[in-house]
Structure formats: structure tokens, C-alpha cells
N, C-alpha and C positions, 0 to 999 in steps of 0.2 A: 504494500500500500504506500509508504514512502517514495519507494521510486516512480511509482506511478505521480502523486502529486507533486515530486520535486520534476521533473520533466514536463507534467502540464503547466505549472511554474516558468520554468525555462523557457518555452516555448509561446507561453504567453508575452514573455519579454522578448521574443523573438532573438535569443541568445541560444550557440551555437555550447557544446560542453565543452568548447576550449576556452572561450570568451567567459564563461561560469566560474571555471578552475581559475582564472586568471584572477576575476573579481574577490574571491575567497582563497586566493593563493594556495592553490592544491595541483592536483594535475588533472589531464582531461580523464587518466582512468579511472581516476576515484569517483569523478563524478559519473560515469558510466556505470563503476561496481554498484553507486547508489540509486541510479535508476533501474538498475535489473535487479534489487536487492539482495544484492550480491553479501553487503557487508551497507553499516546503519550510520549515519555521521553521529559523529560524539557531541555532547550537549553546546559547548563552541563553538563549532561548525553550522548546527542545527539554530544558533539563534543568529551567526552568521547570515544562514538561508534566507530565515522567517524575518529578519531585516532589509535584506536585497530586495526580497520582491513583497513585501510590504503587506505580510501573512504574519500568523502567528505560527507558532510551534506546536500548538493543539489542532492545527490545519494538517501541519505537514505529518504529523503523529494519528493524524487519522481520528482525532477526537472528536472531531466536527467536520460537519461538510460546508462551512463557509469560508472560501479564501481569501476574500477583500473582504473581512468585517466592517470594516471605516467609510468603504464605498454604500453598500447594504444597508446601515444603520443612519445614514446620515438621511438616504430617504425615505426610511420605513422606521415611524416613529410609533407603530402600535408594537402590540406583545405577541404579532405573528411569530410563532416557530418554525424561523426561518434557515435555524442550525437542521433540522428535521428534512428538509428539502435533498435530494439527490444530488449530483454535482451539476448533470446537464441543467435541470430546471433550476440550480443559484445562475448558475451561465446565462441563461435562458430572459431570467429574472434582471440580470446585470444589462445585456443587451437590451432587453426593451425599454428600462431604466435609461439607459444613455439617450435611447431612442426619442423617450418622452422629452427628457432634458434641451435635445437640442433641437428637438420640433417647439416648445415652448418661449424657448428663447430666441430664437429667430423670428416670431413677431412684435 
């Protein structure tokens, strides 16, 4: 499950695993071992991550399935149980959110 959401991660920021290793100065294996989960980044590494791409470490640890808390929360001010949601439908949930965002504001 970590390598899974550290690679949707990545790939959201449109960063290849060399330009990852670089940012967190590691190498591009390690971040490959941690996309296949191969082997687990150690607690350093892991808030390293959960800072880069602007996630917490209860995301990347598979506690929750919301990766941009901060985006999510800022528009949804009821007590929707929005951690409950699956990834596509937060995904889902985010896009339409931008969607509204900048159809709104462009009149």
C-alpha cells in the first residue's frame, strides 16, 4: 500500500524517481524498492515524503484515504466523512472541486 500511494504521489507531481531520490537525497533504487514494496522508508524519510508532496504520513501509511487534506477541508466545511471515500472518488471529489473553483471565479 505505501508504494502504491508514494508513486500516485510522484506522479501527481509529475516527478520522475530520479528527480524524487534527488529531492530526499536517496537514490532512484530506493525509491523504486518503495514503490514495489520492496523495503518501507524509515520515519525520516517518511515525513520527508509526507512534506514534499504536501500529504501527511497517515496518507502515505495507508490510515486514511485523503491525500490533500488542506485542499479537501478548506472546501468542505461540514462533518462529511470524507476520510471514508475511496481514492478515485477523493480524486474524483478534488477535480470537480477545482472545476467549480474556476468556473466560479471566472465570472
Amino acid at each position: 500500500m505505501i508504494g502504491e500511494r508514494l508513486k500516485f504521489l510522484r506522479e501527481e507531481k509529475k516527478l520522475t524517481q530520479q528527480q524524487l531520490a534527488e529531492f530526499i537525497h536517496s537514490s532512484q533504487q530506493k525509491i523504486s524498492n518503495y514503490e514495489k514494496d520492496i523495503v518501507e522508508p524509515d520515519c525520516e524519510t517518511l515525513i520527508k515524503l509526507a512534506d514534499l508532496f504536501q500529504t501527511t504520513t497517515d496518507y502515505i501509511l495507508g490510515r486514511t484515504n485523503l491525500p490533500f487534506p488542506a485542499e479537501i477541508n478548506s472546501v468542505y466545511c461540514t462533518n462529511t466523512p470524507i476520510n471514508s471515500l475511496p481514492k478515485d472518488a477523493i480524486i474524483e471529489l478534488k477535480q470537480f472541486t477545482a472545476y467549480l473553483l474556476h468556473k466560479y471565479r471566472t465570472k
